[in-house]
N, C-alpha and C positions, 0 to 999 in steps of 0.2 A: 504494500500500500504506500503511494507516495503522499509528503506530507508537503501544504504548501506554506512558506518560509512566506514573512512581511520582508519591507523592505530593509528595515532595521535590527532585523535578525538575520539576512544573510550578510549584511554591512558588518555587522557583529562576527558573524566567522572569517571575513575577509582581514581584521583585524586583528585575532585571534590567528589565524595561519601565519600572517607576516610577522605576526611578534613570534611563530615557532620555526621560523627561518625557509618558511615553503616558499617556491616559487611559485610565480599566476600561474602556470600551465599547471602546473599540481593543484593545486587549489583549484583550480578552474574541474579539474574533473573529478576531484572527491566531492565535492558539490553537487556536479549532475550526476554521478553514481549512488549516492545518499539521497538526494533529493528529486531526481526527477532530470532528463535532459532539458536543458533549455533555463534551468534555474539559475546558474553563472555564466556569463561568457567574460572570455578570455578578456577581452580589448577595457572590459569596465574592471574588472581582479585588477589588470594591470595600474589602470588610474588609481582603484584607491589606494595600491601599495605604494606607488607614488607619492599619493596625499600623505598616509601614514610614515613613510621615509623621510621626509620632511616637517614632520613631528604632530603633523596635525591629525588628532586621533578622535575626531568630532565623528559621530556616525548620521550626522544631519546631511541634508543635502545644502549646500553654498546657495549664498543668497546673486539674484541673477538682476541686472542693471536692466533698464531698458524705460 
């Protein structure tokens, strides 16, 4: 049975993997093998570890100008 994850609970394990030294390709498919294909991709895993490498460990989404 797959279970489905909010937005701030998979932001949550993306944070949690990069503090245990995973890369996004890793993380990216213990995600969709846990939770369902299609629940992480690759290309957003990479931005937050990004965010989180640079110390920002907010699981919000950035506020947008416009």
């Amino acid at each position: 049975m797959e279970m489905m994850l909010d937005t701030k609970q998979i932001r949550a394990i993306f944070l949690f993997e990069f503090k245990m030294g995973c890369k996004a390709v890793e993380t990216t498919r213990n995600i969709n093998n846990a939770f369902g294909p299609g629940t992480a991709n690759e290309c957003t895993v990479e931005w937050w570890f990004k965010k989180s490498g640079k110390g920002d460990e907010s699981l919000e989404d950035e506020e947008c100008s416009g």
